[in-house]
C-alpha positions in Angstrom: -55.6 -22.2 82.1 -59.0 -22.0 80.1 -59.5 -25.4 78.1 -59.8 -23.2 74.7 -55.9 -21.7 75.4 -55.0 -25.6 76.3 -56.5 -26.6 73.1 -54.8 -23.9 71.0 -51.3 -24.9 72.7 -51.9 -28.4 71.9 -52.6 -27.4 68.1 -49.6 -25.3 68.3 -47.1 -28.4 69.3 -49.5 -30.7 67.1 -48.5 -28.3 64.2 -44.8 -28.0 65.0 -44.4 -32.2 64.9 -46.1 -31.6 61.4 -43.5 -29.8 60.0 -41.2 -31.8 61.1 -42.9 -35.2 59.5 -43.8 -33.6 56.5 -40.6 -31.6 55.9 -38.4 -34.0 57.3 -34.8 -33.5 56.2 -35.2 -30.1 54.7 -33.8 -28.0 57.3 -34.7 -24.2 55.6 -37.8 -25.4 55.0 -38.8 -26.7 58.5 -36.9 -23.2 60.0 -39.3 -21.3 57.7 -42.4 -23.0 58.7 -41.3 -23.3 62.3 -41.0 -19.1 62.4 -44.6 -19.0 60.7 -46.1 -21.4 62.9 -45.0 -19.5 65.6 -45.6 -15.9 64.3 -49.3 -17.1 63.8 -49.9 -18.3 67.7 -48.2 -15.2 68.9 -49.8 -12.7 67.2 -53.4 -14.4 67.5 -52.1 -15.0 71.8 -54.3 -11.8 73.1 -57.6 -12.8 71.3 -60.2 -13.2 74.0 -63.4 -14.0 72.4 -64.0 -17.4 72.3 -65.7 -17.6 68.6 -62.8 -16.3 67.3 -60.3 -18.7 69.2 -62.7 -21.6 68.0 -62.4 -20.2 64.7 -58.7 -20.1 64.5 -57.7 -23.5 66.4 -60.3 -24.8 63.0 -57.6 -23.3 61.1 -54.8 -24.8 62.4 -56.8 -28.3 62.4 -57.2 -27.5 58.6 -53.3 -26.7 58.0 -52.8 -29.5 59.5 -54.8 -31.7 57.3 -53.6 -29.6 54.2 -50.0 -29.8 54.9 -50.1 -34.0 55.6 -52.0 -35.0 52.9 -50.9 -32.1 50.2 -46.9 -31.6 50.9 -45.1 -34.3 48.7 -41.4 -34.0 49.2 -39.1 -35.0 45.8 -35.7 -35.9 46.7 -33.0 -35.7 44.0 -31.1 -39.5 43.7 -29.0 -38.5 40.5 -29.2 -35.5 38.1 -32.5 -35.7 36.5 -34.0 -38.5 38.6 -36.4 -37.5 41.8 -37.9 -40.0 44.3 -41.5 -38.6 45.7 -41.9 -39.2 49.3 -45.4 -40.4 49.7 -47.0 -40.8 53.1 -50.2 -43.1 54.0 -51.7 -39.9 54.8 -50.6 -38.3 51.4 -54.2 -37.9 49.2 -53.6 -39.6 46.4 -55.8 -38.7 43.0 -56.8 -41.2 40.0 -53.9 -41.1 37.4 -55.8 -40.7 33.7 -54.1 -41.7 30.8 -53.9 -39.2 28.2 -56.0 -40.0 25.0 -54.0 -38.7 21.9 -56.9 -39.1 19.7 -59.3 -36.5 21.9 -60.7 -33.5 20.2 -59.6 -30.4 21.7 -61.6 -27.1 21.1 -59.2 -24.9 19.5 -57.5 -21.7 21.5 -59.8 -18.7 21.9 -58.3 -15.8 20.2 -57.8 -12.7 22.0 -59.8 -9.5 20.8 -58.6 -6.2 21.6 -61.1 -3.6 21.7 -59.0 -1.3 23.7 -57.4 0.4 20.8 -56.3 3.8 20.8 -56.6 6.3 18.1 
């Protein structure tokens, strides 16, 4: 086995226990991404050029990275109340306060000069 096909396989299981961390608990969810995950490596399995295969094993590296530190799961704990499920790996972005007093340019209004006679 070439070490590019072993390194694609490895991305391939890396990606599966992904969606299980990151989806944890949401059953359709992991089903869906499990049947993508695997749609992707099988119809990508024939490709022989090795650019490409280095070029698509990036890809997965990347979905990787996306989906740990994107995916935030909300679980409902009563009606209207949600707990985030935040992960050490989640990227987390300053929170800025809204200023009240800011001046905001007013809306653009829309012109139509596609009128017809």
């Amino acid at each position: 086995m070439s070490s590019l096909r072993r390194e694609a396989l490895r991305w391939y299981k890396i990606l599966q226990r992904t969606k299980n961390e990151v989806f944890s608990g949401d059953f359709r969810t992991i089903s869906a991404a499990r049947q993508r995950i695997r749609e992707e490596f099988v119809k990508n399995k024939d490709i022989k050029d090795e650019k490409q295969i280095k070029e698509k094993i990036q890809i997965a590296k990347d979905v990787d990275v996306e989906l740990r530190r994107s995916v935030v799961q909300a679980v409902r704990k009563q009606p209207t109340l949600f707990e985030a499920r935040i992960t050490p790996d989640t990227r987390k972005m300053d929170n800025v306060m809204f200023d009240p007093d800011a001046e905001l340019p007013p809306p653009r209004s829309k012109k139509c000069s596609d009128k017809k006679s």
